[in-house]
Every structure is written in structure tokens, then in C-alpha cells.
C-alpha positions as a Markdown table, in Angstrom:
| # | Residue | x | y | z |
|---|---|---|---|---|
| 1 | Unk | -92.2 | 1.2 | -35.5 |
| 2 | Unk | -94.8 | 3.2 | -33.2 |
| 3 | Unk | -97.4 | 5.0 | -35.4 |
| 4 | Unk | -97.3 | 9.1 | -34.0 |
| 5 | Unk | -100.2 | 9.3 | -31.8 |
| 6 | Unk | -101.1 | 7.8 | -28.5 |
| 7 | Unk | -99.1 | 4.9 | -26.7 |
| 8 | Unk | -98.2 | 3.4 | -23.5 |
| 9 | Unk | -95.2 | 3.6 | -21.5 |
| 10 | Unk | -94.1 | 0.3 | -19.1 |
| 11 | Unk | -91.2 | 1.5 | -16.6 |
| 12 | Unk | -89.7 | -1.0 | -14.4 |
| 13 | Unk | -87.3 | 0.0 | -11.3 |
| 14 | Unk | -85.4 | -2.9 | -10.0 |
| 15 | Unk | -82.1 | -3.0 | -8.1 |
| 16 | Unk | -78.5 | -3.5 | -9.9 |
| 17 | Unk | -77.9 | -6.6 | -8.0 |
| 18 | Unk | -81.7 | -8.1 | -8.9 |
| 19 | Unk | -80.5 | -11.3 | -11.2 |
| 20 | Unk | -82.7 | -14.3 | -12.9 |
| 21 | Unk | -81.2 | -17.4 | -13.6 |
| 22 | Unk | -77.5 | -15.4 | -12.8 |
| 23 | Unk | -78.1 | -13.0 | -15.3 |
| 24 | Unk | -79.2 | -9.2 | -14.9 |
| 25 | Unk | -82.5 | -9.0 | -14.3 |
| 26 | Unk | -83.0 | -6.1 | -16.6 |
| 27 | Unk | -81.1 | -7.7 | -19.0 |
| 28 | Unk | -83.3 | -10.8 | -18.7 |
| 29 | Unk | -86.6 | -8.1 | -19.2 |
| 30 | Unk | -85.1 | -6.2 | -22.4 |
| 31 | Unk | -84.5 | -9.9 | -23.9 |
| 32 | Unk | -88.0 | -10.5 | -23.4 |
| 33 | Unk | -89.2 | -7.4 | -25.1 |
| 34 | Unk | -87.2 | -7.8 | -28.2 |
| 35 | Unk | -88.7 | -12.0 | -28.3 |
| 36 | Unk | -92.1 | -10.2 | -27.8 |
| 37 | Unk | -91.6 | -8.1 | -30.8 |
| 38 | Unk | -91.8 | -4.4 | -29.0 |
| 39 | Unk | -90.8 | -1.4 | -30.4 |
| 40 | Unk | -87.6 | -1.1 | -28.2 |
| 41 | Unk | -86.5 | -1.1 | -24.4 |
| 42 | Unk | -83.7 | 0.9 | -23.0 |
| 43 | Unk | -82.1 | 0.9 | -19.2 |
| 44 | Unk | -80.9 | 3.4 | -17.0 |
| 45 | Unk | -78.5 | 3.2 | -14.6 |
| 46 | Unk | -79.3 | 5.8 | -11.0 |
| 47 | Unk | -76.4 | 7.2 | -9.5 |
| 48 | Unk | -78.2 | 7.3 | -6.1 |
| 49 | Unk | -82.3 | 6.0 | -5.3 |
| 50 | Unk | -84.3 | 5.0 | -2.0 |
| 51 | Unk | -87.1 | 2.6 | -2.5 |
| 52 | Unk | -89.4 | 0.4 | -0.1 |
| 53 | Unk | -86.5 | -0.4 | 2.5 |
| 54 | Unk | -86.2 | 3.9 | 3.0 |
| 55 | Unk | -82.2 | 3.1 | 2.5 |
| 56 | Unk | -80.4 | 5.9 | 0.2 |
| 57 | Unk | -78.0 | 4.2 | -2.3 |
| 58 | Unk | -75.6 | 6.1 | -3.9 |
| 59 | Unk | -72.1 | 6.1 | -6.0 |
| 60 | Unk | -70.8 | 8.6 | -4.4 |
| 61 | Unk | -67.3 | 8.0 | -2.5 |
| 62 | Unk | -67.3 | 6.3 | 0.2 |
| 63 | Unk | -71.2 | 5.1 | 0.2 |
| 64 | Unk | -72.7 | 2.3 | -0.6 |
| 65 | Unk | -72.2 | 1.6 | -4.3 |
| 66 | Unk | -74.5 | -1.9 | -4.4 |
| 67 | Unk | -78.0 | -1.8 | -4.4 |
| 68 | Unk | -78.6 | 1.0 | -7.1 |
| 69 | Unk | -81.4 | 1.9 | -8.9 |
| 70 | Unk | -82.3 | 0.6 | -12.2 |
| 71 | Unk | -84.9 | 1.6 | -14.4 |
| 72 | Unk | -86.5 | -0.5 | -17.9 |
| 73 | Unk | -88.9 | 1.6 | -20.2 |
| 74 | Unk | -90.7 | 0.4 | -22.9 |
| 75 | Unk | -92.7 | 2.5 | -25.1 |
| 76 | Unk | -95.0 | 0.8 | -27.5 |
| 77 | Unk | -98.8 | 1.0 | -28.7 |
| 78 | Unk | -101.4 | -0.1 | -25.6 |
| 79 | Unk | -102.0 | -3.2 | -26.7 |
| 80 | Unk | -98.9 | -4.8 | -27.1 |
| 81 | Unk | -97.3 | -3.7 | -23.8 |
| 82 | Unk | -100.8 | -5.1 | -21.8 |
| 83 | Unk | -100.2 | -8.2 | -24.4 |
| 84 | Unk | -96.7 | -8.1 | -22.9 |
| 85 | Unk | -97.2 | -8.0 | -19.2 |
| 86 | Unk | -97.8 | -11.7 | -18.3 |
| 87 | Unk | -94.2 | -12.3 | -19.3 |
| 88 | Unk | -93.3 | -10.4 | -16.7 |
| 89 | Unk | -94.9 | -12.3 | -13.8 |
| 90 | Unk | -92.8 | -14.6 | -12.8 |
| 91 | Unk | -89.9 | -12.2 | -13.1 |
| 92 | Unk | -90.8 | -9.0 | -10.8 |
| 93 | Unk | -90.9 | -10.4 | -7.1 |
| 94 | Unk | -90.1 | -6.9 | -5.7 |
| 95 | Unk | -89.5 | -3.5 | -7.4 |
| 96 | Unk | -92.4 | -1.2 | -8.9 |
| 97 | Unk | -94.0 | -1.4 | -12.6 |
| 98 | Unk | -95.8 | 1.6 | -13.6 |
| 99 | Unk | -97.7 | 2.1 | -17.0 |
| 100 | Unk | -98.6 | 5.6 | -18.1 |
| 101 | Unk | -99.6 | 7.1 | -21.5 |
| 102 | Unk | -97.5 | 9.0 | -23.5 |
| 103 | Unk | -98.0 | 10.4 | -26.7 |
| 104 | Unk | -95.2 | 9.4 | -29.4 |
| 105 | Unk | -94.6 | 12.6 | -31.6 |
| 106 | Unk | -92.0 | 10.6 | -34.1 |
| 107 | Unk | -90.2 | 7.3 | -34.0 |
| 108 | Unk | -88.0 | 6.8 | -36.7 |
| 109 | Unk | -85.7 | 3.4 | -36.6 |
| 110 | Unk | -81.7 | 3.8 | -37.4 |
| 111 | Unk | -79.7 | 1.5 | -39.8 |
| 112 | Unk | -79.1 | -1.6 | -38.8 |
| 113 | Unk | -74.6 | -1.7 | -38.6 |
């Protein structure tokens, strides 16, 4: 759990296709946060996104539908996300990391099922 207060938040935008070892890459990055013992990690799927290449991606009909944006945050206390980072390296050839603070007003955890 993440005590109220200040904390910091790691976002990671990759590309759908972006694999490790022929697995999703941000599944390969969430599976690495929960072995590091963060607070959680959750993905998000873009509909459409540009990035360093300038290309627009999008779902839309008849567009491209590969090459979509994906986005990992993190949120957890300063220290363990900076702690965290070095597990990343030899994961994020391309794509942009970004760290920002955040202030966590409640985090409560749900039952387990």
C-alpha cells in the first residue's frame, strides 16, 4: 500500500507490437513490477497515437490498426520506483519513460478473489 502523501509516478509508452523474449513487452514490465514488490501497474491500450516516426496510428476503419500506442503507469513511493528503474534497462530500447510526482490522496487494496 502507498501511504497518502507524496509519491512518484513511472509512465512508459511503448508500441503494441514491442515484444521481449516473444512476449508483450508491457506484459514483460508489469511482471517486473509485481517481482519488485510495487504497489501496482496498470496498461492502457490508445485507440490512435504518433510518436518519434511522426506516423498517426489508429483503429479506426480502414487505417492502420498495428503499431498502437501503449501506455504502463506505476505509482508508488520515490524511492522504490528510482530503486526500480535499473530493471528496466535492458528492456526500453525505444519508447519514452517519464517520472512525475503525484500526490496519492487514498489507496485502499481490494480482496484478494
Amino acid at each position: 500500500m502507498i501511504p497518502a502523501g507524496r509519491a512518484l509516478r513511472l509512465t512508459i509508452f511503448v508500441d503494441d507490437t514491442d515484444t521481449w523474449r516473444h512476449r508483450p513487452l508491457y506484459s514483460e514490465i508489469v511482471h517486473r513490477a509485481h517481482a519488485a514488490g510495487l504497489a501496482g501497474a496498470s496498461v492502457f491500450r490508445g485507440v490512435e497515437g504518433f510518436g518519434a516516426t511522426s506516423m498517426v496510428h489508429t483503429t479506426r476503419l480502414l487505417s492502420m490498426s498495428d503499431h498502437l500506442p501503449v501506455v504502463v503507469t506505476i505509482i508508488d513511493t520515490e524511492e522504490r520506483i528510482r530503486a526500480f528503474l535499473p530493471r528496466l534497462d535492458d528492456l526500453l530500447t525505444e519508447g519514452l519513460t517519464i517520472l512525475d510526482e503525484v500526490e496519492v490522496v487514498r489507496h485502499r487494496g481490494g480482496r484478494a478473489a
